[in-house]
C-alpha positions in Angstrom: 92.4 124.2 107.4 89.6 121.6 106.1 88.1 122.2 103.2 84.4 122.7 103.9 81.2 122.1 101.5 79.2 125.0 102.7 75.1 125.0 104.2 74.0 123.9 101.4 71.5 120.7 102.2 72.6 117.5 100.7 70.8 115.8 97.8 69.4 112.5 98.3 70.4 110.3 95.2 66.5 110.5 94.2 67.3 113.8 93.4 70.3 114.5 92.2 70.7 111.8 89.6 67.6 113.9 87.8 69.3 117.0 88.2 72.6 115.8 86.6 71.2 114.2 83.8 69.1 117.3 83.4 72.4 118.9 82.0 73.9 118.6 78.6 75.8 115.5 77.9 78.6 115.1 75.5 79.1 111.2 76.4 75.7 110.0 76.1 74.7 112.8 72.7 72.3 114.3 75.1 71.7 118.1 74.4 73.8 117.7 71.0 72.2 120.2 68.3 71.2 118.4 64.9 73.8 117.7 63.1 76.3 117.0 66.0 78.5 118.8 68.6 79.6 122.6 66.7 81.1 124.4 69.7 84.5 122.8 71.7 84.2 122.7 75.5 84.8 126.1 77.3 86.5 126.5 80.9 84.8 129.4 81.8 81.8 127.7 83.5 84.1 125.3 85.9 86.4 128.2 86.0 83.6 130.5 87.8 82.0 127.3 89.6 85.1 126.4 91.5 86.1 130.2 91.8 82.7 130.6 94.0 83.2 126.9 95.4 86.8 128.0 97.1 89.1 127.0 94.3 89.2 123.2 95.7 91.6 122.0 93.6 94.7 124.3 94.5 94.6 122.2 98.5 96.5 119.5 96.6 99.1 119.0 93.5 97.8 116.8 90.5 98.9 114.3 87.8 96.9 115.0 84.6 96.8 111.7 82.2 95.9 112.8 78.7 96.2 110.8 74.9 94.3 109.2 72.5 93.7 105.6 74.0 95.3 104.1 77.9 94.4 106.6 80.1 92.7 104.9 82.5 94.5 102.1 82.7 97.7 104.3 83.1 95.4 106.4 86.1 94.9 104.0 87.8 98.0 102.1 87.8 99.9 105.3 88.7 97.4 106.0 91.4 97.8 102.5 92.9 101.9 102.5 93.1 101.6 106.1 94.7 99.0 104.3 97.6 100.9 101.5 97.9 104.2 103.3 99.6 101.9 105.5 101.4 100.4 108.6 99.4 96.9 109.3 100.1 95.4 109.0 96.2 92.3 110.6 94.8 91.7 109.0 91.0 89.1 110.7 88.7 88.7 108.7 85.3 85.8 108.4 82.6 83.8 107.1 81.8 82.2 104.4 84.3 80.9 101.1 83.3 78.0 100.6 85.6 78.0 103.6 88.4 79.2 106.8 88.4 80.9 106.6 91.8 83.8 104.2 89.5 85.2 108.0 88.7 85.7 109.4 91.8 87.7 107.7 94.4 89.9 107.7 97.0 92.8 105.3 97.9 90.6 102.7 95.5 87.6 103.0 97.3 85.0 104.5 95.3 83.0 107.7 96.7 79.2 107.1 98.1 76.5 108.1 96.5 75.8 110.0 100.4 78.9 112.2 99.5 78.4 112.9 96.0 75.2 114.2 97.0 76.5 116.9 99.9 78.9 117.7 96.7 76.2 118.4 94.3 74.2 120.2 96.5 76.6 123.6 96.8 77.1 122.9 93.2 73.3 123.7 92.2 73.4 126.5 94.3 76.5 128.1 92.8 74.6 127.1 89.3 71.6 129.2 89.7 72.9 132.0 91.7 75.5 132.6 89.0 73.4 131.6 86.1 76.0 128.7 84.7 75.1 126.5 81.6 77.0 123.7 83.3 78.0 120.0 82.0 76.9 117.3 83.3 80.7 116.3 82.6 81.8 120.5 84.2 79.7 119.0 87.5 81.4 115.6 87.5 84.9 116.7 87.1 84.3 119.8 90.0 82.6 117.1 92.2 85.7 115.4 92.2 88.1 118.2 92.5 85.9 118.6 95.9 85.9 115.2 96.9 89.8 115.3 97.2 89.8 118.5 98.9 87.5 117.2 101.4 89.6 114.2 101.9 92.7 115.8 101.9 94.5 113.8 99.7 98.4 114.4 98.9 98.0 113.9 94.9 95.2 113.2 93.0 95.7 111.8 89.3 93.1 112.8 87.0 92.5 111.8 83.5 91.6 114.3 81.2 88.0 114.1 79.2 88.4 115.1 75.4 91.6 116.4 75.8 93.5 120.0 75.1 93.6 123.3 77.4 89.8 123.8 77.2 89.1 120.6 78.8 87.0 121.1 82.4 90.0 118.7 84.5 92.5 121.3 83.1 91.5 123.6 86.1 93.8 121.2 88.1 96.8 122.7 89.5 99.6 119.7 87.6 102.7 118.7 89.5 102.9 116.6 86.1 101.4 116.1 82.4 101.5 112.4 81.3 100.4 112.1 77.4 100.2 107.7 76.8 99.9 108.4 73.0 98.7 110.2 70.0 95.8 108.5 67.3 93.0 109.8 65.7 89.6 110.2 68.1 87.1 113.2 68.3 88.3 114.2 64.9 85.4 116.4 65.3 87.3 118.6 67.9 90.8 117.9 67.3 91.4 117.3 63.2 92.0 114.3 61.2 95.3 113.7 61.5 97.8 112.8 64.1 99.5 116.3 64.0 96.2 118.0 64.2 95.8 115.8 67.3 99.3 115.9 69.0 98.6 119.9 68.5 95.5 119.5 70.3 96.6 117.6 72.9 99.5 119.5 74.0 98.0 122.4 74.4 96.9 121.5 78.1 100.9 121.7 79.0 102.3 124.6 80.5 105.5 125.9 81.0 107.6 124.5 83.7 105.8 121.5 84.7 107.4 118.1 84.1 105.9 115.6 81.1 105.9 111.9 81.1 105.5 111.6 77.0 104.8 108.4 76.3 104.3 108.8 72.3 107.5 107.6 71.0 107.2 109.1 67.4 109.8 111.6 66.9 107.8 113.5 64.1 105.4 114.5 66.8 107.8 115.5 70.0 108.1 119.0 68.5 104.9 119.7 69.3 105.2 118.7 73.2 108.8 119.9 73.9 107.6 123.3 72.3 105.4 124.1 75.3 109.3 123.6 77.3 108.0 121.1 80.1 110.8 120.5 82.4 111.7 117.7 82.8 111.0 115.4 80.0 110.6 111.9 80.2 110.4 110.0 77.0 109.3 106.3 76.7 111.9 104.7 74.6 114.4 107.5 75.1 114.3 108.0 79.1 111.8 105.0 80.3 111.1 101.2 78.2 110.1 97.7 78.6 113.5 96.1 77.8 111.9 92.5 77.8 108.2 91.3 77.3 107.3 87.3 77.6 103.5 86.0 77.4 102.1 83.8 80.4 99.0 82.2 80.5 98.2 85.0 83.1 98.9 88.0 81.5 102.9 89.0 80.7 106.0 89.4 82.8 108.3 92.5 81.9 111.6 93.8 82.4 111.0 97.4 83.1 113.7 100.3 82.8 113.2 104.1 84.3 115.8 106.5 85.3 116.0 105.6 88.6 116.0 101.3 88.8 115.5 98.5 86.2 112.7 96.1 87.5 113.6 92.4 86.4 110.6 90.0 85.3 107.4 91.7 87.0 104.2 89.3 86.2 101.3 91.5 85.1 97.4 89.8 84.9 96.8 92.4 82.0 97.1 91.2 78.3 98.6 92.9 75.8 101.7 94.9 74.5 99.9 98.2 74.7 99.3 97.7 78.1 102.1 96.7 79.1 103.3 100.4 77.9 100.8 101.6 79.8 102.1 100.3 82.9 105.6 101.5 82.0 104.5 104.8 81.6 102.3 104.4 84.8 105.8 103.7 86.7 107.8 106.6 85.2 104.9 108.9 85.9 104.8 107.5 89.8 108.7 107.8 89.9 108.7 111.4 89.3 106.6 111.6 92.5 108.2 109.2 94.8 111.8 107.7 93.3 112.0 105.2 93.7 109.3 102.6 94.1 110.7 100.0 95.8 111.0 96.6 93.9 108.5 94.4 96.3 106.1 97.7 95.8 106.3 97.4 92.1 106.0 93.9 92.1 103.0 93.7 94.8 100.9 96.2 92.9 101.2 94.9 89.1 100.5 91.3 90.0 97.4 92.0 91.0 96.7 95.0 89.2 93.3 95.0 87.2 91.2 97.4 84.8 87.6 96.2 84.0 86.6 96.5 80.7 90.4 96.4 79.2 91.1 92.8 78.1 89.1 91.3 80.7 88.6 87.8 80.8 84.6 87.6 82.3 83.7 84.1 81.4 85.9 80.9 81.4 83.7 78.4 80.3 82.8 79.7 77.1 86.0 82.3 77.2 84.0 85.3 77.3 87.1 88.4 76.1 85.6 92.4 76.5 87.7 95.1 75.6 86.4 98.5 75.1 88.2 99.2 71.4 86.1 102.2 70.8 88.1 103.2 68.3 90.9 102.3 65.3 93.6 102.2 67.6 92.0 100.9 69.7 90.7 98.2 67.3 94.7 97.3 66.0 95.6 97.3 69.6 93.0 94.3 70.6 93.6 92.5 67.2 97.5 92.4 68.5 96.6 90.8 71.7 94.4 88.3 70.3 96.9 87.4 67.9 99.9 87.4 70.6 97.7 85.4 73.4 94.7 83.9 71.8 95.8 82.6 67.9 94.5 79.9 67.1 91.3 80.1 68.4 87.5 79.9 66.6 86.1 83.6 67.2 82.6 85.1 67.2 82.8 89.2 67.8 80.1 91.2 69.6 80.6 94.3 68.1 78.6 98.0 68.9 79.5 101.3 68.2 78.4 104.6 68.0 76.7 106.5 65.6 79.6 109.1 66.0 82.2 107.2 65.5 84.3 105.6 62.5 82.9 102.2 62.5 83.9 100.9 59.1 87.8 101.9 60.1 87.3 100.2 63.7 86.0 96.7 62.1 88.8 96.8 59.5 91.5 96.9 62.4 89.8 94.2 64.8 91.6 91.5 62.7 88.3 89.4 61.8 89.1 86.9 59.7 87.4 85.4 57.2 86.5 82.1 59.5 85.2 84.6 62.7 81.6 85.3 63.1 80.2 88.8 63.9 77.2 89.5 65.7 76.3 93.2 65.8 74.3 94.7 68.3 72.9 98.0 70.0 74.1 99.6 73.3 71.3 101.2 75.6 72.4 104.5 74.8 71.0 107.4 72.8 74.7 107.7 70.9 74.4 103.9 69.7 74.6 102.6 65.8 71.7 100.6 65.5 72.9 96.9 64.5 71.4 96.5 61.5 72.8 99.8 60.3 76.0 98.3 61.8 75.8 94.8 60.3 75.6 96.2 56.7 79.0 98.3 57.7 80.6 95.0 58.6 78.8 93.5 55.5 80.9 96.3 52.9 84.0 96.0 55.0 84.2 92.1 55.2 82.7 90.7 52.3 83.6 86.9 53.4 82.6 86.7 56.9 79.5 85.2 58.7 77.2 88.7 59.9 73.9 88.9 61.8 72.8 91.6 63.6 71.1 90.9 67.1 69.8 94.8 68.8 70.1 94.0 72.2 73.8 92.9 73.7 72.3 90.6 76.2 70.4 88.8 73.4 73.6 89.4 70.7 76.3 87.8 73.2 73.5 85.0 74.3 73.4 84.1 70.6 76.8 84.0 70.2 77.6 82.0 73.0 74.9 79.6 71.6 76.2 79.3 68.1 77.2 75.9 66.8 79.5 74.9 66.4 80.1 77.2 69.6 83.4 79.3 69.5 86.6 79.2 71.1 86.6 82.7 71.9 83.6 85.2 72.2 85.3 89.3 71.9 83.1 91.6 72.9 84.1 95.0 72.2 83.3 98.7 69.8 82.3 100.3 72.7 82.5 101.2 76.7 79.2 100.9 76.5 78.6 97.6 75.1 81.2 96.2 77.2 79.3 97.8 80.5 76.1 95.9 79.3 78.0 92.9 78.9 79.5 92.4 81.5 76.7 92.7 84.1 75.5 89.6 82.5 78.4 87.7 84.5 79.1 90.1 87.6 75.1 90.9 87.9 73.0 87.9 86.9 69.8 89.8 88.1 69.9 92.8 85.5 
């Protein structure tokens, strides 16, 4: 039987952008009390939501993607091998870099704003009747669990917001936990060190259900094998990338799972931390459907792409975003521009926000003392204003060129202008500055 929305009358986007920006806001700080976030996100709203909304999300089995940094880019991958030998995919993934509709989609193709509002709509009414103090990230997440429903889709793969068994996508019924790796973010929430973390972020696995782990640190397995998934993939152990070379395209691996050993697959995606992404990507789609078929593997990862993640926007100046939004992050990016861009002249465009660790995410970018830094100021309540930022980067590198510009636009205008002009302008710090960024080159007229 179909899954069906209910009488409620659908929202024209006119109305229920307003109404979801009405709620509270964990990505954007709006709704935070002074002084920060003090509670940790609750279930129980989504919980009762989706209860009176026919408990969508139990019409189809789900891959849940959690960890510190990759998620998306491991989403979406795994989502694309599953379509590509004939699954019908839904993908939910945050956050978005210039619509909302980038979270929720179907085989690819991203969901209308026409549909999210005749999902909104039953929402609002389930909202007041019950009297639920909703999220705006509780409606987004439900929205999507919908969305799948209504399409029917065999498996959706969702990745998980902050992480940990409290988390709204945790309503999803898992056929299988992926975790890509374990750093410190939302120290806030999850503690300051990696054990607090890998603590945190295992709780979300239950008993039974099979985990692709793709933190290869042995100090922190106990943590995950404790909550006895079955089976247990491990990268390094059970899945690994045998062989990596650098192209001027991206990198072509040698790829190892349980079930095959892909020889030389070309990927247009920079980076060694990506390429573990993808491998864990594979393993997780393996344990669905094993196993992919060479020519499938192949087809999908040369072509495979994840705006905002070592994206290449501009040739002529190389224009490099990458949304390192935090210190792994950071050391991640700094490895890839030392593996496939070192010897080049560098100006950063860096913005963060207010709430996170920007002194630790300079120190890992790898500036060096002949880069320029240009600090600027996302349009987003949560940004670090640049000036505030530019005297951060002043304490943490001591030797190296700083201005602060507020505005990306006008910060990544003045570095491309800089004589003598750079090499390579990096753009990164945050999702958000990236976002702005890059609709300088895919939408001239914003």
């Amino acid at each position: 039987m179909a899954y069906e929305l209910g009488s409620a009358t659908a929202f024209e986007r006119g109305a229920w952008l307003p109404w979801l920006n009405s709620h509270l806001n964990r990505e954007l700080g709006v709704g935070a009390l002074p002084g920060g976030w003090r509670d940790p996100p609750s279930r129980v709203g989504i919980d009762v939501l989706l209860g009176q909304l026919g408990r969508p999300q139990r019409r189809y089995e789900s891959i849940l993607v959690a960890g510190t940094n990759g998620k998306t880019t491991t989403a979406r991958a795994t989502a694309a091998l599953l379509q590509a030998v004939g699954l019908t995919v839904g993908t939910f993934t945050s956050p978005h870099l210039d619509h909302l509709n980038e979270r929720i989609s179907v085989d690819g193709s991203p969901i209308t704003d026409q549909s999210l509002g005749s999902l909104f709509a039953p929402i609002a009414e389930v909202e007041t009747k019950m009297s639920l103090e909703l999220s705006w990230f509780e409606i987004v997440t439900a929205a999507a669990m919908m969305w799948f429903a209504c399409q029917e889709v065999d498996l959706a793969v969702i990745e998980v917001g902050l992480g940990g068994e409290y988390d709204a996508t945790a309503v999803a019924i898992p056929a299988l936990f992926v975790l890509t790796n374990i750093d410190l973010d939302h120290t806030e929430f999850f503690g300051a060190t990696r054990r607090e973390v890998a603590s945190a972020e295992a709780s979300i696995i239950e008993a039974g259900n099979g985990l692709v782990l793709g933190e290869p640190d042995p100090s922190l397995r106990g943590f995950f094998t404790r909550r006895r998934p079955h089976p247990l993939w491990v990268r390094g152990v059970d899945f690994q990338i045998l062989r990596r070379n650098l192209t001027e395209e991206g990198q072509v691996l040698t790829l190892e799972t349980p079930a095959a050993c892909y020889l030389d697959v070309p990927i247009t995606i920079s980076g060694f931390h990506h390429a573990e992404n993808i491998s864990i990507a594979l393993m997780a789609a393996e344990c669905v459907y094993r196993p992919i078929p060479d020519p499938v593997v192949r087809q999908v990862l040369s072509v495979f792409r994840n705006p905002g993640r070592v994206e290449l926007v501009c040739g002529q100046p190389r224009v490099l975003v990458d949304g390192a939004h935090n210190p792994a992050g950071a050391r991640a990016l700094a490895a890839t521009l030392s593996d496939s861009f070192p010897g080049d002249h560098r100006t950063f465009v860096i913005g963060t926000s207010v709430d996170k660790p920007a002194g630790k995410i300079i120190a890992e970018l790898g500036i060096r003392p002949s880069d320029k830094v240009v600090c600027c100021s996302a349009e987003n309540p949560r940004a670090l204003p640049a000036s505030a930022l530019a005297e951060i980067v002043r304490e943490t590198l001591p030797c190296t060129a700083i201005e602060a510009v507020q505005g990306v636009r006008d910060a990544l205008t003045r570095a491309i202008e800089s004589l003598p002009s750079p090499e390579l302008v990096v753009v990164t710090g945050s999702l958000y500055v990236v976002a702005e960024a890059r609709r300088m080159f895919y939408d001239p007229t914003h």
